[in-house]
N, C-alpha and C positions, 0 to 999 in steps of 0.2 A: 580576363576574369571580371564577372561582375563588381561593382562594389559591394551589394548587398550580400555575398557572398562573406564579406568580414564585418559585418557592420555588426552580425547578434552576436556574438564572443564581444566585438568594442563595447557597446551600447553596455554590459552587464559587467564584464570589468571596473572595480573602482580603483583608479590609479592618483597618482599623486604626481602632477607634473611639472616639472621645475627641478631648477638645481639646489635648492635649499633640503630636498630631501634623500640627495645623496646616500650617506648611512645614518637615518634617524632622525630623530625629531626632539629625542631631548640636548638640553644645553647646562652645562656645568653652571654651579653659582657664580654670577657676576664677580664680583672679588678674586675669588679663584680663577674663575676666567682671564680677567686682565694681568692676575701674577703669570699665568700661564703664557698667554701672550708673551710676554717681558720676556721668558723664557728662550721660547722660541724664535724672538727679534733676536735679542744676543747672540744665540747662537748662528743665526745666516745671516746677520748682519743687516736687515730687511725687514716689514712688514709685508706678510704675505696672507692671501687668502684661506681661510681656515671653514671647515664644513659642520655642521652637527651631529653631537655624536654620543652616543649612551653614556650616562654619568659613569666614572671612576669609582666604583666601590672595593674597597680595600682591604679585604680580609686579614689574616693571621700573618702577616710578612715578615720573615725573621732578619733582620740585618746584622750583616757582618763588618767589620772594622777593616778594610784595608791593612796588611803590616807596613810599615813602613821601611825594611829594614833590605836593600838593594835597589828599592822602589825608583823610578825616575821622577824627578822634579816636574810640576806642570809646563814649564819654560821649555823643556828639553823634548817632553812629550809632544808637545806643538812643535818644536822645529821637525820633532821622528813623521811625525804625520804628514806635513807641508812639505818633505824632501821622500815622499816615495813616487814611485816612477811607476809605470805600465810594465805590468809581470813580476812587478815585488810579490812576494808573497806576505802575508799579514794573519794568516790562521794557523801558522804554526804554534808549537810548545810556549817559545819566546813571546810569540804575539800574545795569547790567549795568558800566561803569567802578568805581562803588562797591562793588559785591558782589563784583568780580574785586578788591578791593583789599585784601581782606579777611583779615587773619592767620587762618592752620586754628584757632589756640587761642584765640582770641576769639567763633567763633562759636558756641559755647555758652553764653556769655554774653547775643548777640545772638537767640537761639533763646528762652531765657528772657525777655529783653523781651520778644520778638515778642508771645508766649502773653498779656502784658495787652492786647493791642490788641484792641477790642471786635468788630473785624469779624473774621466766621469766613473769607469770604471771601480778605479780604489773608493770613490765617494759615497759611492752608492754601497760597496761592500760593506765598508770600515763603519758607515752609515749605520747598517743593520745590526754591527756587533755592538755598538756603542748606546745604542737605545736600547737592544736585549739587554745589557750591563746594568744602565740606569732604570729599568723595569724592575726589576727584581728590589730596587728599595723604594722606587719614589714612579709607580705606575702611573699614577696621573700626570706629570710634569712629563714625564717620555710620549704619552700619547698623546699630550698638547703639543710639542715639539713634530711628532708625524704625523700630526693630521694639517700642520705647517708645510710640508714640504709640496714642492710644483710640482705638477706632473700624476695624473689618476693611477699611472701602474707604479709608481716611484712611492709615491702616498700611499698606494697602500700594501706595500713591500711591507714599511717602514712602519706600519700600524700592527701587519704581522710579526714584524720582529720581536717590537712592545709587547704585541699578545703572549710571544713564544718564551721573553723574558719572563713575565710575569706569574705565564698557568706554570715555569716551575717551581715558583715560590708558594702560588696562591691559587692554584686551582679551580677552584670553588669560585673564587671572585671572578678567574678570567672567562669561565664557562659562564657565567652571568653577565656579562659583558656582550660576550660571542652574541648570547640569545638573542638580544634587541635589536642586534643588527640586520635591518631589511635583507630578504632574499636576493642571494648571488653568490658570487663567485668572492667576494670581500669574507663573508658571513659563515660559506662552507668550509676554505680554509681556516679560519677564526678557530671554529666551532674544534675543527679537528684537533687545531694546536691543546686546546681547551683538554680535547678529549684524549690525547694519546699522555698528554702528562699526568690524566686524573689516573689513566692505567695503571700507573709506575707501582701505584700503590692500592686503590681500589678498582678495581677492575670490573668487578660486576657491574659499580657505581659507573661508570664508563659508560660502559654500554648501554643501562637505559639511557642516558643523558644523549648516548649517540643515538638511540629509537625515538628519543621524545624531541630529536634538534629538528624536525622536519624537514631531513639531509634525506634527498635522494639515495638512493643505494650505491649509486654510480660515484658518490661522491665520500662513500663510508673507508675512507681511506685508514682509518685509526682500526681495525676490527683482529690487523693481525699483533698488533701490539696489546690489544687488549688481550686475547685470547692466550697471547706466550705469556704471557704474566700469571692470568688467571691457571693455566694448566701446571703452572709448577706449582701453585696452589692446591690446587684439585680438579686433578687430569678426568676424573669420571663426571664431574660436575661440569666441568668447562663442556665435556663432549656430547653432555645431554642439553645444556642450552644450543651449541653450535647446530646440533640436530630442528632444536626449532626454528631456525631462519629459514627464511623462503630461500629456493634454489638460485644458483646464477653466484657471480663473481666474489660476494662479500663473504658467503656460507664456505665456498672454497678458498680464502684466505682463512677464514678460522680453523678447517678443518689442516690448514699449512701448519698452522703455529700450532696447535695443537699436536702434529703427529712429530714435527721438531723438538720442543718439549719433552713430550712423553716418551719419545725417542730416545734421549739422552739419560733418562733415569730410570725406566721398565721398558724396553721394547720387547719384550716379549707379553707384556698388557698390550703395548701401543697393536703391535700387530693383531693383537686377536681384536678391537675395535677396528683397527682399518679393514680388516678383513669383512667388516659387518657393514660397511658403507653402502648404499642401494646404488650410486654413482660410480660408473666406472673408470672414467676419469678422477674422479677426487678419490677411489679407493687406491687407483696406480700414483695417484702425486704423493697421497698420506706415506705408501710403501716405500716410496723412493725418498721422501727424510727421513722416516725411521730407522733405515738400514746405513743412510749417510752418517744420521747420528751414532748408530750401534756401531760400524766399523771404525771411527774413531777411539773408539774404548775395548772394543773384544772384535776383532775381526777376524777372528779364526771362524768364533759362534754367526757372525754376522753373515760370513761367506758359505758357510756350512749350512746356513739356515735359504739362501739363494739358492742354493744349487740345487735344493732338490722340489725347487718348484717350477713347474709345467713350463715350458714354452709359448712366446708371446711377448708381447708390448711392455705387459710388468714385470718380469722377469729380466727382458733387454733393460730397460729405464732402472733396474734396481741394480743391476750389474756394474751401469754405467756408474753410476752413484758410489757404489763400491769401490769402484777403480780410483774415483777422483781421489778419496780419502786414504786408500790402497797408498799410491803416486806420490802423498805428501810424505811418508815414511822410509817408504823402500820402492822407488819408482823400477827397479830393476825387477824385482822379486813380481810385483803387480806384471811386469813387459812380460817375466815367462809362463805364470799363469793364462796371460790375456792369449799367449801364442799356442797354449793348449784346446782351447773351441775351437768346435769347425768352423771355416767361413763362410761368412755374411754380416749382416748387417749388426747383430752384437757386437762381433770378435774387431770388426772395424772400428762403432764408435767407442769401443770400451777401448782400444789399442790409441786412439785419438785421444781421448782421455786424458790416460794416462802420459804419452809422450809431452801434450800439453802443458802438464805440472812437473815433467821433468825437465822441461827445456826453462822452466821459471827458477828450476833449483842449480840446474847445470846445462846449460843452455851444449857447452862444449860436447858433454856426454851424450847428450839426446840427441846432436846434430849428428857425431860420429856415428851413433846408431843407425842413424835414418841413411845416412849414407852406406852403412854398412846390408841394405835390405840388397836385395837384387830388383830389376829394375821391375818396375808392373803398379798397375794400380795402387797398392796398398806399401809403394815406397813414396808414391806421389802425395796422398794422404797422409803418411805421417811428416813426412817434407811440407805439404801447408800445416798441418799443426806446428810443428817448429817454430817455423817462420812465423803466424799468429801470434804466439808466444811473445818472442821476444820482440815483436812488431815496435813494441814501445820501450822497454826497458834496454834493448839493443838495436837500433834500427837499421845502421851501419852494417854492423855482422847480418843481420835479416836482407838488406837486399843485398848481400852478397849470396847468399844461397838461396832468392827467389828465383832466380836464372835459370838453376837447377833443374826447374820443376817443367813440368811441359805447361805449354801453351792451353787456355782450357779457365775456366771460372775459377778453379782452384787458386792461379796464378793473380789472376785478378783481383779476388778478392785478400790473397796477400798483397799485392801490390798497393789496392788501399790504404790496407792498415800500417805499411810499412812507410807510404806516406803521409800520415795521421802522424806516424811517431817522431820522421824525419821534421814534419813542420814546428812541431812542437820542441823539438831541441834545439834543432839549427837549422832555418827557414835557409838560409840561402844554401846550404848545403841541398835543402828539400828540388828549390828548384833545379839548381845546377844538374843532379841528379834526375830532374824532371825529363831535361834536356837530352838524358842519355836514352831512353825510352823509345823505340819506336812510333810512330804513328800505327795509332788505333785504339780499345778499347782497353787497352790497359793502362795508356797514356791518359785517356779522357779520365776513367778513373781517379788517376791521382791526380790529375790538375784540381779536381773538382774536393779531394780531399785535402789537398792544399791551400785553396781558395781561400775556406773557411778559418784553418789557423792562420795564415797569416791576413788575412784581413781584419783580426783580432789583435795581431801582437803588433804589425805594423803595416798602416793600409795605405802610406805612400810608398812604399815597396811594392804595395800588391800592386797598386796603380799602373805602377813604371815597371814591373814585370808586364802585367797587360800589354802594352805597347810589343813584345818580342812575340807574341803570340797570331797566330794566322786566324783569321775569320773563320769561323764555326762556332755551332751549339754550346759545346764546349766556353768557348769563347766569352757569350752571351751569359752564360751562369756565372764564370769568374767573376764577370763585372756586376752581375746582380750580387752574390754574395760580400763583393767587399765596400759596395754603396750603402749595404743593410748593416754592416758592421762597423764601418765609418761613420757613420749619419747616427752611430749612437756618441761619440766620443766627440763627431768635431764636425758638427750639420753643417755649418758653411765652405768648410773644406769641400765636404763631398760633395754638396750642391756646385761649387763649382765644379768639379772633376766631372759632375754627369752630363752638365751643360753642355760639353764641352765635346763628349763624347759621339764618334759616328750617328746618326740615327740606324735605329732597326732594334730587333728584339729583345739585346743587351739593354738599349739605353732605354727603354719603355717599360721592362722591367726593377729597371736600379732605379729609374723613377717612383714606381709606385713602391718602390722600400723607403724610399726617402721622406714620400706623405707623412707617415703617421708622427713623426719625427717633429717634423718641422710644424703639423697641425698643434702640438701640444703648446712649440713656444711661438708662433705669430701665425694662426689659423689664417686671418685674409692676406698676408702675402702670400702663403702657399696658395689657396686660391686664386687670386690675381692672378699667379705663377701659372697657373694649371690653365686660367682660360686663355692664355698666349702661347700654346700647346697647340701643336696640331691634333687631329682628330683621333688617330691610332696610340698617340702617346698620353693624350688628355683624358678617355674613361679609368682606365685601372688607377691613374695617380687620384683623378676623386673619388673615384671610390674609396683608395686607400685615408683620402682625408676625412673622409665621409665618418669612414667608421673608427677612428679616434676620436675624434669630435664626439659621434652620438653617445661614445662609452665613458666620456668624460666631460662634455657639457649640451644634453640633447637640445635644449632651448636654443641655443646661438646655431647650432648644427641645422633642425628646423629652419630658422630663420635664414641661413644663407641657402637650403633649400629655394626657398621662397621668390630668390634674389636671380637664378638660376634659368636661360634663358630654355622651354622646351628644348627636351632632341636628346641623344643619347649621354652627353655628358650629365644632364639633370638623372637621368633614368638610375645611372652608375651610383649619381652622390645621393638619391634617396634610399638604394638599396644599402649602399656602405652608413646610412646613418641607421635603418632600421638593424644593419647587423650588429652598430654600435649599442644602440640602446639596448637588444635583447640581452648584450652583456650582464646588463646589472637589473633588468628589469625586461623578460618576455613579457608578460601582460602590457607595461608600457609599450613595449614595439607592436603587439599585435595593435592595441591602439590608434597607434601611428600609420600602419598599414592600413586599418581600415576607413582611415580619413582620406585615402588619395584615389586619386580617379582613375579607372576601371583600365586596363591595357596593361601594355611592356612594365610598366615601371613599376604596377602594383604587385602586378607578378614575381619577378624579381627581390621586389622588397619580402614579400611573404615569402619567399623558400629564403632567403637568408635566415628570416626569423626562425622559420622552423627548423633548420640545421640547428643553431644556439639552442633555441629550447629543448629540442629535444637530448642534448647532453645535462641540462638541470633537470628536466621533468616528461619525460618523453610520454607521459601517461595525460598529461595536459596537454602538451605537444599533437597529442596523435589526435587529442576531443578537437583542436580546433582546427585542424588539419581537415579531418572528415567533415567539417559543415563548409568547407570548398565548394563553389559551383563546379560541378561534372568538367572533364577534359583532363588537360596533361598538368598544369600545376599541382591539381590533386593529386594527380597517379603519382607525380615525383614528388611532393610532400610527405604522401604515404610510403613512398618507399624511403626515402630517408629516415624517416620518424623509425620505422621495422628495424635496418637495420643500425639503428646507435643503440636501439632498445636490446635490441637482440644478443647485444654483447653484455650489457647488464643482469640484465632481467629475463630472462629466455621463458620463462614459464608464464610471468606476467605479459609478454608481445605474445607469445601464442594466445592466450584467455582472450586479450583484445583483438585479434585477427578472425575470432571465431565469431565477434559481434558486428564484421561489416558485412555490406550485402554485397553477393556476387555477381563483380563486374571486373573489367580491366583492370580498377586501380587496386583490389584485392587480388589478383594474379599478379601482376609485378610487386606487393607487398609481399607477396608467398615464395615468390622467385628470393628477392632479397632475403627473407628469413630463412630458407632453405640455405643460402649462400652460408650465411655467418654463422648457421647453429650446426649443421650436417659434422663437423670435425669434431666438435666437444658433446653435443649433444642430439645423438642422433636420434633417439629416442621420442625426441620434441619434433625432429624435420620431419622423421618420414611420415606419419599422418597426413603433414602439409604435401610432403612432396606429390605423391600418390594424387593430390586434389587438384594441380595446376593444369589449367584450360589446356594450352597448347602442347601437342604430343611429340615434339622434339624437347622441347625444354621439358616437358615431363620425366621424358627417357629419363634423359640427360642426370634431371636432379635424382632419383629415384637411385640410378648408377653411382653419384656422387657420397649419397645419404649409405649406401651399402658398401661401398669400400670402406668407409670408415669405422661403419659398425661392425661388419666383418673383423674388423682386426682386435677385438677387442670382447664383444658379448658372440659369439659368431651364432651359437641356437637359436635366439630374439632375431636376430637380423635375417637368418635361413627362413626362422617362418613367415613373419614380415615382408621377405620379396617374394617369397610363393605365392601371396598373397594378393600382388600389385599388379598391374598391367602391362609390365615389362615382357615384351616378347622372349619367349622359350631360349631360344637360341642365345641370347643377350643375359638371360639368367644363369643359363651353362657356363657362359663362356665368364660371368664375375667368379661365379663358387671354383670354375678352377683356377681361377688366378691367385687366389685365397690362401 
């Protein structure tokens, strides 16, 4: 790729580069600042690096008084903290009475214990409750204290917590906080905390504040919390704002909560609104809360009111819904019901269903059942439901009756989960059990879902399990999963176990889990590290360091660029720094891209960029994507940017797809959007479909775009494919499958 190809987006961006502007440019009043400091030394026992960050304004904060009266001494508090171990639990009943009991000016004191306790895990947890705690009376001292803490994803956990403490005392104040802070991923979480608390209580007020945050839609995570608030408020009111948002993900979580809600108090309104929906997907999701709500409370009228509508997708989806709620009462009564429809795809997943939530309430009763079917498909099915069930709450009794089941995905994917549950109670029971498994696919299954808990609860067990294991794929993931989960709790540990490790695709991969780790606490040893690597183990690990670095310090990340001798390991760590910086700053990365010289590695850098940006802003994303010099970076840029958009915004990537000129890179953009919209929105593909160059993938999409629509609008979609180019024969043979 040319360079001039990135240089007009760089040249016209105005960026700010440096680590000083992190989040923001103002700084607290000096006095305040240095009490602030004091704060945060106390409490980690340390002077640490602190960033700039929008003044603390402190609205209406009501504080409460601690009782005293059961309370623990701070003395005794410190030693409960300093003596928990990996797998305590600390969010219980117990815990949350002792943390809420906690004086604001004692918890720096308790912050400072924390910091001895060898597990990173509880620190970081206990971390987050302890600052939400101190938030709620004393916001400034808590956000000085986390914008203290090492480490870019740790800091700013720890600033979210502050925020999550604080919007729910003070609202107003945290939402003005949120604002100041520079776009990202810091700022969008911020905003949300901001915005789901100001719901609790005003809700309309929410929502602008959530239209005026300049938050992507992709990122309007607060909308269904807004919306159930405002609908028990006023369900006609909420439903006529919901109606004016643009289509795609955010408009379909309002119309969630909305028919939840309304559900629960009038669903015989709710239904005649969902019934008015232009979408048929959001009118079949509305149908399916309303009637989950309604048969909670009247499910005579609930079932009554199913039964006697048409056949089809919403009727299956509202049935099932019924059932679950059915199952939680009288799981039996739901089972004879479920056994009166004909068979098919209903009477199955509704009979799954329900067995599902009986095997939660009597695991005994629902197994006898299942066992009591005669043998055939639909014993097999409710035999993996069983076993899902109780996968975690009995794992033991679950694989005893996965045996049962015949051989087949069914099995498997019990098998999974049955290992999920075993690891989580009794890891060595998990493996032991591992061991009784056959070789093959259901084996590989559970090692791989073993892997992951015990490399969590104890990952010199996982280590020294590895060693019993035979070389394979399999194999290679173990050891990547427990280097990644290791290398959070005890870096030098795992560093040495990788070392140490065979060479091949295990130990190339546990390496590059171990980069980002070790980049945050001595970036040039890991480097060092990296360039005494051979060639196949040495890109992924810088890249991996590359891009911690560039999302937590781009200047020194640059700089060891620079240091970097040409050839592919340089190509890996400028892509992983440009992946880094688009973190907190795409403009800054495109920047950065467009400074470096023309080939492999500017390449590379640019499509990292443009994957990040386009989950913040993909309508930015996709402007600078298109002023690409012509070839394949472009075609894959554009098709990336399509489909992240495509899942958000489906009516905004169509409008933009309609403005580029036709060539290659707009047929593989049209391919991708065809891919991600044809299931939910077919309505949007097929115009596209109908338009792509090449006549197998045209079929192809065109075929794709009408089974879906078929099942659902099938008149729209009958005259739509009479319409297309789809050979006769190929059009017969979809409507009869129909």
């Amino acid at each position: 790729m040319r360079t001039s190809g990135f240089l007009g987006l760089g040249l016209i961006l105005s960026v700010s580069w440096g680590a000083g502007y992190w989040i923001g440019r103002h700084h607290p009043a000096p006095a305040k600042a240095a009490q602030l400091r004091n704060a945060a030394d106390l409490a980690a026992g340390k002077t640490r690096e602190t960033f700039p960050l929008p003044p603390v304004k402190r609205g209406a904060v009501t504080t409460e008084t601690p009782g005293a009266e059961g309370n623990l001494s701070l003395s005794e508090l410190e030693a409960r903290i300093q003596g928990l171990k990996e797998g305590d639990r600390f969010r219980g009943k117990e815990w949350q009475k002792i943390l809420s009991s906690v004086a604001p000016g004692d918890i720096p004191q308790l912050l400072a214990a924390l910091e001895k306790n060898p597990s990173r895990s509880l620190r970081t947890g206990l971390r987050y409750e302890l600052l939400a705690h101190w938030a709620e009376t004393d916001p400034t001292a808590a956000m000085a204290y986390a914008n203290a803490v090492s480490g870019k994803t740790e800091r700013e956990q720890a600033l979210l917590a502050v925020e999550r403490g604080w919007a729910e005392k003070d609202p107003d104040g945290a939402a003005a906080w949120a604002q100041q802070l520079p776009a990202g991923q810091l700022r969008n979480q911020a905003m949300n905390a901001a915005v789901n608390a100001l719901a609790a209580t005003r809700p309309e007020a929410a929502l602008d504040l959530l239209q005026r945050s300049g938050l992507n839609s992709r990122h309007w995570g607060s909308m269904y919390s807004i919306f159930n608030v405002w609908t028990e408020r006023d369900p006609t009111g909420a439903a006529a704002k919901a109606a004016e948002l643009a289509g795609g993900q955010p408009r379909s979580q309002a119309f969630q909560a909305i028919a939840s809600s309304w559900g629960s108090k009038d669903p015989a309104a709710a239904v005649a609104w969902a019934n008015g929906l232009p979408n048929a997907n959001d009118k079949r999701n509305a149908l399916t809360s309303i009637v989950s709500q309604w048969a909670g409370q009247d499910l005579p009228g609930a079932l009554a009111w199913v039964q006697q509508m048409p056949e089809g997708l919403t009727r299956q989806s509202t049935l099932e819904s019924l059932g679950n709620q059915w199952a939680q009462s009288d799981p039996k009564a739901a089972m004879t019901f479920a056994q009166t429809l004909p068979a098919g795809t209903t009477r199955n997943n509704l009979v799954g269903n329900i067995v599902g939530q009986w095997a939660q309430q009597d695991s005994e009763a629902a197994l006898a059942y299942a066992q009591s079917l005669p043998s055939g498909a639909e014993r097999n099915r409710v035999l993996q439901n069983v076993v899902s069930s109780i996968a975690y709450q009995d794992p033991k009794t679950a694989a005893s009756f996965v045996s049962a089941m015949p051989p087949g995905n069914a099995q498997l994917n019990a098998i999974s989960q049955i290992a999920n549950g075993l690891a989580e109670a009794d890891p060595k029971a998990a493996m032991d059990w591992l061991q009784t498994l056959p070789e093959g696919a259901a084996r590989r299954n559970a090692l791989q879902a073993i892997s992951w808990q015990l490399a969590q609860t104890d990952p010199k067990a996982a280590a020294d399990f590895f060693t019993t294991l035979p070389p394979s794929r399999e194999r290679d993931n173990f050891i990547s999963n427990v280097a990644s989960q290791w290398s959070q709790s005890d870096l030098p540990a795992a560093l040495a176990w990788v070392t140490h490790l065979p060479d091949g695709p295990g130990k190339v991969n546990a390496l590059s889990n171990l980069g980002p780790q070790w980049a945050q606490t001595d970036p040039q040893a890991a480097i060092t590290f990296a360039q005494g690597l051979p060639a196949d183990q040495q890109n992924g690990f810088l890249s991996s360091i590359a891009t911690s670095l560039g999302a937590n310090d781009a200047k020194t990340a640059v700089e060891w660029s620079n240091r970097l001798p040409v050839g592919d390991g340089r190509n890996s760590f400028l892509s992983g720094v440009a992946s880094g910086i688009a973190q907190n700053s795409p403009e800054d990365a495109a920047k950065f891209v467009s400074g470096l010289p023309a080939g492999k590695a500017q390449d590379s850098a640019a499509l990292s960029v443009v994957s990040q940006w386009a989950n913040a802003d993909p309508r930015a994303a996709a402007g600078w994507a298109a002023g690409f010099p012509e070839g394949n970076t472009r075609d894959t840029a554009l098709q990336n940017v399509v489909s992240s958009w495509s899942n958000t915004d489906p009516k905004g990537a169509s409008d933009w797809l309609a403005t580029l000129p036709a060539d290659k890179a707009l047929d593989r953009a049209v391919e991708s959007f065809v891919n991600q919209t044809s299931w939910q929105f077919p309505e949007l593909a097929a115009p596209w479909a109908s338009k792509i160059s090449d006549e197998n993938q045209r079929f192809a999409s065109i075929e794709n775009v009408a089974r879906q629509w078929l099942q659902f609008d099938p008149g729209a979609a009958q005259t739509w494919l009479a319409q297309t180019s789809l050979p006769d024969d190929r059009k017969q043979q979809l409507l009869a499958n129909h």
